[in-house]
C-alpha positions, 0 to 999 in steps of 0.5 A: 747503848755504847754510844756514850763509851765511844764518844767518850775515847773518839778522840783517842781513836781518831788519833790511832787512825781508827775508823768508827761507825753506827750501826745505822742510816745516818749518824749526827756525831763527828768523826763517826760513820754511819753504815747500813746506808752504806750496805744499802748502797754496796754491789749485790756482786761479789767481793773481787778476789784481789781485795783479800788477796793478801788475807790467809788463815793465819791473818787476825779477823778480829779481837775478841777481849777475855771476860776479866773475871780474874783480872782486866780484859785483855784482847785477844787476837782471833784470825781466819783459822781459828774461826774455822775451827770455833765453826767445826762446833756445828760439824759435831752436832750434824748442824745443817741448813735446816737448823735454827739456831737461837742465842741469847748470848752477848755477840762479843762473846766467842760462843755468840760469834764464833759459833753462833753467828759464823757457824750459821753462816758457814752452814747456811743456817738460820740465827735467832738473836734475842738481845737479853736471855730471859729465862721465863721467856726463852721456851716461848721464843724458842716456839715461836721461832721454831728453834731446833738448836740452843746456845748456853754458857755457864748458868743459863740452863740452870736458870731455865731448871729453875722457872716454875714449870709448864704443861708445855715445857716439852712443847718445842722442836729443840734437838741440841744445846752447844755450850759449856758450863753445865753442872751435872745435876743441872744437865740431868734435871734439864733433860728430864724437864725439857725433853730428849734434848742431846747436850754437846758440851765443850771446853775452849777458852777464847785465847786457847791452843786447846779444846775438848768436844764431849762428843759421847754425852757423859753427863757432868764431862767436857771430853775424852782423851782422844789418841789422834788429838793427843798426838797432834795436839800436845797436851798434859795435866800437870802438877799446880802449887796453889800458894805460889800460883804456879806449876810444881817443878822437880829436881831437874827444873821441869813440870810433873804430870799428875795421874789419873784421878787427879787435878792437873794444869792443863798445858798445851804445847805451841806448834803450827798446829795448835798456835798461841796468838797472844793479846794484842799490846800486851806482851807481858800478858802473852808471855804469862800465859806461856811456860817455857822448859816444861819437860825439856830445855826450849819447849813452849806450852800454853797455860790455860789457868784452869785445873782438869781431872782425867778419870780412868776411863779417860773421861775429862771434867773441869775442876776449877780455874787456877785462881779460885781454887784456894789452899786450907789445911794443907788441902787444896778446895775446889771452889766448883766441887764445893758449890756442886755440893751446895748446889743439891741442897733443895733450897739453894738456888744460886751459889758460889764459893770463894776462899777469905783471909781469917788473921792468924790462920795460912791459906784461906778457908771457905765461904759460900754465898747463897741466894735462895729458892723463892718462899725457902728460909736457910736451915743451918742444921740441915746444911751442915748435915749435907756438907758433912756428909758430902765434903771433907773437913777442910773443903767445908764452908765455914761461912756462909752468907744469904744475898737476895741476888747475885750479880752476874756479867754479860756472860754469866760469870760471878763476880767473886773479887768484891765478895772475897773483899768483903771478907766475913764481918757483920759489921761490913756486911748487912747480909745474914751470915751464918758461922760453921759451928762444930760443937752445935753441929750445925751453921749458927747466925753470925754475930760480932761477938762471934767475929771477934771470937773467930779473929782471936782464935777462941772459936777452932777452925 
């Protein structure tokens, strides 16, 4: 399926000196090899000592490019070591030989390789690898390969909640899913669905210095401080100013650590021991996602881009990433505390939110777009009773609108830059949309005369 895109740059990569092959027996295109002829024709012995003489831990293995879903894909550089740790995943679930491992995840995405594909090698256990993650499928797939571990990321368990269910739902041999992304409520609904199956949630980015393991099962928790790791690994949740997208600075010029309850940046400090290797040919990207001076002249910290919480019995939640997160009336709105909200309304199915521009106004404020649950119609009254008992005044949605389906990437990320271009407006906008009316109490259907109103500020927000 990337024949097209290579041949498309060959001559660009011949001209870096870069060698490209099929994953085939032979190949008609120019300039391209093939290679399982090649597997076919190799040495059963082992690779001689002195061909990787040269090779240590900290020597790139390979590049593995972000998900872009807050800006371009940048590559960012993986070496031996980091693939030993990815592997160490499989330590915290008593992985072993006898497990089956099954991924339906794309294999460039770090959770697929890093994890799945290496993770097996290291402990000699057996990959199932599915091409496409299908939900109504993936139970049967699971019984006919005799699974015993799951891979997930983001919505993937939620699509599972969500197909009808089955007699056999617990008819599997499934004892562990790795992975991260689950919401709370779908962790618990998975669970009471599907079985006793243990859940060993993380927090890891591909490029980042610093990981969390939920290793105790708290439901909707990405990890707990650990002293040992605290002391080895240098990290903080800091300050974060939303309008000027950067940490908050004191007097002196240096970061200002949040308390606990509250939502911070989460910062790694960069030593030999949690390195930041950068993006490949991409100094200026590697340079932003570096702080320098945080808390004394000359240290260097990694910035994740993402906003934690630390609770007071020191139990770690994700908040939400640094570029979704949106300021209103003063407040800052966490557009993943927003959707888990919506996401317990009966009919919802699918949501994400995201802050637009409104004329006249500073900030932005929020809007959800929703897919609903099959043969479910919107209930404007009912939803504005959820999000008036459930959220505050300025993280309510004020708009909301209703798409048959949402698009996702390979891995299961929403892409939020166009539906925050498209803005509110019916005339651009054929979807339902619905406008939060206080007056009425309740969500009213949008319409131009009430877009008009809201650009002229007749209508309070």
């Amino acid at each position: 399926e990337l024949k097209e895109s290579v041949e498309e740059i060959l001559p660009f990569l011949k001209k870096e000196n870069v060698k490209v092959y099929y994953l085939s027996k032979t190949s008609a295109t120019e300039g391209v090899e093939s290679f399982l002829d090649k597997v076919d024709a190799a040495s059963d012995e082992p690779t001689p000592l002195s061909w990787r003489s040269d090779v240590t831990f900290k020597t790139p293995a390979m590049y593995i490019y972000t998900s872009g879903t807050t800006g371009l894909p940048k590559a960012a550089v993986i070496n031996h070591e980091r693939i030993m740790l990815a592997c160490g995943l499989f330590d915290a679930g008593s992985v072993t030989s006898e497990d089956i491992v099954y991924t339906a995840l794309p294999l460039y995405h770090s959770s697929a390789l890093l994890i799945g594909v290496h993770g097996c090698i290291m402990k000699g256990a057996t990959i199932v690898l599915r091409a496409r993650f299908s939900a109504s499928q993936f139970w049967d797939d699971c019984r006919k390969y005799n699974v015993t571990v799951i891979q997930y990321i983001g919505e993937m368990l939620r699509y599972l909640c969500s197909v009808p269910q089955r007699n056999n739902d617990r008819d599997h041999k499934v004892r562990l899913a790795i992975g991260n992304g689950i919401r709370a409520d779908v962790w618990r609904e998975f669970i009471r669905r599907f079985g006793n199956i243990s859940i060993l949630e993380f927090y890891a980015s591909t490029e980042g210095n610093i990981s969390f393991v939920n290793y105790t099962g708290k439901i909707g928790a990405v990890g707990r401080v650990n002293c040992l790791q605290k002391k080895i690994l240098r990290y903080e949740l800091v300050k974060y100013d939303v309008e000027k997208d950067e940490p908050v600075r004191d007097e002196n010029g240096y970061c200002v650590r949040v308390p606990k309850g509250k939502p911070g940046l989460l910062i790694c400090k960069i030593t030999q021991y949690a390195p930041f290797s950068g993006y490949a040919g991409a100094k200026q990207q590697t340079e932003k996602k570096q702080l320098r001076d945080v808390f004394q002249k000359g240290d260097l910290y990694f910035n994740s881009g993402d906003l934690l919480v630390i609770d007071n019995n020191n139990f770690i939640y994700f908040h939400d990433r640094t570029g979704d997160t949106f300021r209103w009336k003063g407040e800052n709105v966490s557009t993943t505390e927003v959707a888990d909200v919506l996401g317990l309304i009966d009919c919802v199915q699918e949501v994400i939110v995201y802050g637009v521009s409104v004329p006249g106004y500073e900030g932005r404020t929020g809007m959800a777009c929703i897919r609903l649950k099959e043969n479910c119609e919107f209930n404007g009254e009912g939803t504005y009773r959820h999000v008036n008992t459930h959220l505050p005044n300025y993280a309510r949605p004020r708009f909301i609108r209703i798409k048959s389906a949402i698009e996702l990437t390979a891995t299961f990320k929403y892409h939020k830059v166009q539906l925050v271009e498209e803005g509110f407006n019916p005339a651009v906008i054929k979807d339902r949309l619905y406008f939060l009316d206080d007056k009425e109490n309740l969500y009213v259907q949008m319409t131009q005369d009430i877009y008009n109103s809201v650009k002229k500020h007749d209508f309070r927000l």
